[in-house]
C-alpha positions as CSV (number, residue, x, y, z in Angstrom):
1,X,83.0,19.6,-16.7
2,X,80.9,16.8,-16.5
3,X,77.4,15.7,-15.8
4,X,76.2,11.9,-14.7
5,X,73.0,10.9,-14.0
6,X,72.5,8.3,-11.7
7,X,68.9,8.2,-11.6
8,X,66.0,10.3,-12.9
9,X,62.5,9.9,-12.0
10,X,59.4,10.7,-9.7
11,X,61.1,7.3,-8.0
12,X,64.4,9.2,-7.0
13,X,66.9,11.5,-8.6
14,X,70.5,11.7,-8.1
15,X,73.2,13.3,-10.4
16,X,77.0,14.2,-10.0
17,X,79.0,17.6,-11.5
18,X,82.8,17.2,-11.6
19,X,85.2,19.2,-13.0
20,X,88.2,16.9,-12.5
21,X,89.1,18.8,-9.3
22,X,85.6,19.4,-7.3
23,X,82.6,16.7,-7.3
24,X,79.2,17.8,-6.2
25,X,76.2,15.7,-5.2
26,X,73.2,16.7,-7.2
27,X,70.3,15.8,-4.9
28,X,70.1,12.4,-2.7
29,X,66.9,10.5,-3.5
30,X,67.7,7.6,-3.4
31,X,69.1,4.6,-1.7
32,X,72.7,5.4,0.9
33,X,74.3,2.6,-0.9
34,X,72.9,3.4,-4.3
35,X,74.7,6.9,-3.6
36,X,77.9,5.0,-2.3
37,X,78.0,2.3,-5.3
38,X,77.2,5.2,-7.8
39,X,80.4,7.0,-6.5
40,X,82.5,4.3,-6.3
41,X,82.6,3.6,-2.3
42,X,83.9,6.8,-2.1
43,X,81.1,9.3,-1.7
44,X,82.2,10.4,1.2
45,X,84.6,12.3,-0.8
46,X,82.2,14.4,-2.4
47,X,83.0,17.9,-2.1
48,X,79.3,19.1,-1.3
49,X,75.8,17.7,-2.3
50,X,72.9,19.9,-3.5
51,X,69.3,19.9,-2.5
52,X,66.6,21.4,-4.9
53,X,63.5,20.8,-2.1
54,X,62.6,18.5,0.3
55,X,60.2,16.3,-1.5
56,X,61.5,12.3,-0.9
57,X,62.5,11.6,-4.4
58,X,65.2,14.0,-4.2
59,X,66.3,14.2,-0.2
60,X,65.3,10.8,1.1
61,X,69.5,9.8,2.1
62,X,69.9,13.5,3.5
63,X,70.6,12.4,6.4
64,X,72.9,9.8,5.2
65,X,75.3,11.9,3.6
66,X,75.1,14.4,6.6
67,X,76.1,11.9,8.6
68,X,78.8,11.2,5.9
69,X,80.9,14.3,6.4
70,X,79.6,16.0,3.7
71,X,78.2,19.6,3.2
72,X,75.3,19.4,2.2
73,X,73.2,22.8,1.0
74,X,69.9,23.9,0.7
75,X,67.5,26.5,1.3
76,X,66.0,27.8,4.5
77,X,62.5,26.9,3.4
78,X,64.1,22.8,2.3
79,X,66.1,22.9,5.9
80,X,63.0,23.9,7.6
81,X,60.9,20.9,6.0
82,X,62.8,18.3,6.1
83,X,63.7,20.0,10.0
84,X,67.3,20.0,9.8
85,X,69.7,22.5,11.7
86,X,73.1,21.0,10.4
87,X,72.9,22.4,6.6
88,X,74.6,25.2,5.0
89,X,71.9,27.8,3.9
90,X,71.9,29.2,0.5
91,X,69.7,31.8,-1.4
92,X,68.1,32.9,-4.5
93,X,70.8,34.3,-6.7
94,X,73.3,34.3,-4.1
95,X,76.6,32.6,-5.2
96,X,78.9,30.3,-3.1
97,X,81.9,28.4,-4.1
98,X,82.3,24.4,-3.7
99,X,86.2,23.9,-4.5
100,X,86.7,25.0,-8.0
101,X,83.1,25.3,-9.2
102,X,80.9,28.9,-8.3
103,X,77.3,28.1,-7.3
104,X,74.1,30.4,-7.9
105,X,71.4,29.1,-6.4
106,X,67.8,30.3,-8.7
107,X,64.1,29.9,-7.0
108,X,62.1,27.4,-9.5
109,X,58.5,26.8,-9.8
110,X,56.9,23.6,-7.6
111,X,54.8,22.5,-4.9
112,X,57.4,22.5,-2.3
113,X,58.4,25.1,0.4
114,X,61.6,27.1,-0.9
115,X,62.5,25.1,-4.5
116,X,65.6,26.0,-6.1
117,X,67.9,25.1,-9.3
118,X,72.3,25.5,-9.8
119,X,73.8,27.3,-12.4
120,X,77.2,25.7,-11.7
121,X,80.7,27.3,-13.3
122,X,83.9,25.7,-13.2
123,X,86.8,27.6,-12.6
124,X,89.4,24.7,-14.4
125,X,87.9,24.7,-17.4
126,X,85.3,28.0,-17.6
127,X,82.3,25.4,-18.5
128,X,79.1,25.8,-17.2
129,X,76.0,23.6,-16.5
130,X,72.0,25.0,-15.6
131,X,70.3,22.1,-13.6
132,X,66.3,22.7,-12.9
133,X,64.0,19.8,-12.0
134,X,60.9,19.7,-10.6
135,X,59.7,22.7,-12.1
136,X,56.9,24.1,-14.2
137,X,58.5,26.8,-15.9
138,X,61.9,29.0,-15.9
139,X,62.0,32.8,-16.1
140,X,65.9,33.2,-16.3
141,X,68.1,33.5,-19.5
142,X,71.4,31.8,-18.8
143,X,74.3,32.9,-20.5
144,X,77.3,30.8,-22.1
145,X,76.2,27.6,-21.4
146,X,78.2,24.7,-21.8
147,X,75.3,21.8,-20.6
148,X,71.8,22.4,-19.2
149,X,69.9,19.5,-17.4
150,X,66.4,20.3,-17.4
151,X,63.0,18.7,-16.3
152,X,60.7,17.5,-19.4
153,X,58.2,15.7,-17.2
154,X,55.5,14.9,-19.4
155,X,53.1,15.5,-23.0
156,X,50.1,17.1,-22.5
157,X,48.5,14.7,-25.2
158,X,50.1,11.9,-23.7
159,X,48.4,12.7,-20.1
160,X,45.3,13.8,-22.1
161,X,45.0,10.0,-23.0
162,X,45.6,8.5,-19.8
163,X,42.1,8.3,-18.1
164,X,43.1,6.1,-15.1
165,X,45.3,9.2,-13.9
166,X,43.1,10.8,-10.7
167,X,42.0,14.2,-11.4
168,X,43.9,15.1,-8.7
169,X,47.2,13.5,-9.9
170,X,46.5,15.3,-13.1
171,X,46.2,18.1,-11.4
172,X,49.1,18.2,-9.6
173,X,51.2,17.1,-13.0
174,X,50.3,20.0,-14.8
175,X,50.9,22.4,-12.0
176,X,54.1,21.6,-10.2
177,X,55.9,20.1,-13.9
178,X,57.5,21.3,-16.9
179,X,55.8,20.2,-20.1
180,X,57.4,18.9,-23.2
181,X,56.4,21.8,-25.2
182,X,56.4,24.6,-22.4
183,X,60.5,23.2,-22.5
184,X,60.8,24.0,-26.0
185,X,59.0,27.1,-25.9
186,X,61.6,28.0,-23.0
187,X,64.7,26.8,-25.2
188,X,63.9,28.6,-28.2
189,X,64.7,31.6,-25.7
190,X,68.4,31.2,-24.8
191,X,71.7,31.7,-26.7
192,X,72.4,27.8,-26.9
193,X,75.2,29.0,-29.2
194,X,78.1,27.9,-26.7
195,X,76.3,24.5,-25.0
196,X,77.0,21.1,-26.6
197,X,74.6,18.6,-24.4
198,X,71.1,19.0,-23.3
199,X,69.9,16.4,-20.4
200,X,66.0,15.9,-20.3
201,X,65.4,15.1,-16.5
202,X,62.9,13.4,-14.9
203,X,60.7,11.8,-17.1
204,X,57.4,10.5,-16.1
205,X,56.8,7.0,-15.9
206,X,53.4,7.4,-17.7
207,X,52.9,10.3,-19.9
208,X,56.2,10.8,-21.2
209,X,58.1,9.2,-24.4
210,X,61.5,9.2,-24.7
211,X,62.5,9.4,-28.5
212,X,59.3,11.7,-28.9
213,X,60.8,14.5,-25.9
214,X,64.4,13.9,-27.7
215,X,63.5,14.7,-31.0
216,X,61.3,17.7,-30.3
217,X,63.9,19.6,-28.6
218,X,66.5,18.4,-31.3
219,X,64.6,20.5,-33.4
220,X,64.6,23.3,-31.6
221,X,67.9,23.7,-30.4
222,X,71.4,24.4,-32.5
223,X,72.3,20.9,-35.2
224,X,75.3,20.6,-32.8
225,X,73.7,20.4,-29.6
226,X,73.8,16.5,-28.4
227,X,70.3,15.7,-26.6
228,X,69.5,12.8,-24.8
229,X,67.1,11.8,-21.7
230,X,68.7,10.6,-18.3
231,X,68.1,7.1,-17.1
232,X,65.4,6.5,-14.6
């Protein structure tokens, strides 16, 4: 199985899962013919593309790929805020296949209607992948992980510093976004034992660095695990 990023940030997110048989869509925020060049003019032959919640940095070429052929899921609270009727309705802990890979939907933790992560299982190769953005905590414990892509938005230090940040940006960072060290905290929890790449998603523009987020969760993860921060 594999995991590409094609774009990570509050400015648009969009990733693709394949596991050589079955490609999946990770959320469409961003440019139709970003999406298209990303997938090499052939996106309409995506298998399925997956919504976490309606906010426009994820969704924004919804209708696009709709209109592209391709199934597109979500849940009922993302369908009903971005008002569509032509999605395929999904639930909290309620699996579904796409092809070759099994899909459980999870709720996650934002300021949005009905937010939700994939923990995504292939059925070619047995490998797994968690993906969670957009989110200020996790309270699930995934088992025999082969990848997890997972939000590390921003340091509290770092925002601490930045005084040109409204108070009610700050507020809304702290509350809707996973922090560096709540991630670690939250690592430190699983059986990484079987996982061999951890992507750091959505990085703030502002109060996030790189090499810092990287090497914090390098050392608090297994030697072997390969960590590295998705392009913006």
């Amino acid at each position: 199985m594999t995991f590409e990023a094609i774009a990570s940030s509050s400015h648009g997110n969009a990733y693709i899962v394949s596991d050589g048989e079955t490609r999946i869509l990770l959320e469409c925020g961003i440019s139709h013919r970003r999406l298209q060049q990303a997938a090499g003019f052939g996106l309409s032959a995506m298998d399925a593309c997956l919504v976490s919640h309606e906010h426009k940095d994820h969704a924004c070429a919804v209708a696009d790929v709709i209109a592209d052929g391709i199934p597109v899921y979500m849940s009922d609270g993302t369908a009903a805020a971005l008002d569509l009727d032509t999605v395929e309705i999904i639930a909290d802990r309620e699996t579904f296949t796409v092809g070759t890979i099994d899909v459980m939907p999870f709720s996650t933790f934002h300021d949005a209607q009905e937010p939700i992560g994939f923990l995504m299982r292939s059925r070619v190769d047995g490998e797994s992948i968690a993906f969670a953005t957009d989110t200020v905590n996790l309270r699930y414990q995934f088992r025999h992980l082969t990848m997890l892509a997972i939000e590390a938005n921003y340091d509290r230090a770092i925002l601490d510093r930045c005084e040109r940040i409204p108070d009610k940006v700050r507020h809304r960072i702290v509350n809707s976004h996973m922090e560096i060290d709540t991630l670690c905290d939250y690592l430190k929890t699983l059986d990484l034992s079987e996982c061999r790449h951890i992507y750091l998603l959505h990085l703030s523009d502002a109060t996030s660095h790189e090499g810092h987020f990287i090497n914090k969760v390098r050392r608090c993860v297994p030697a072997d695990v390969e960590v590295s921060a998705c392009a913006r």
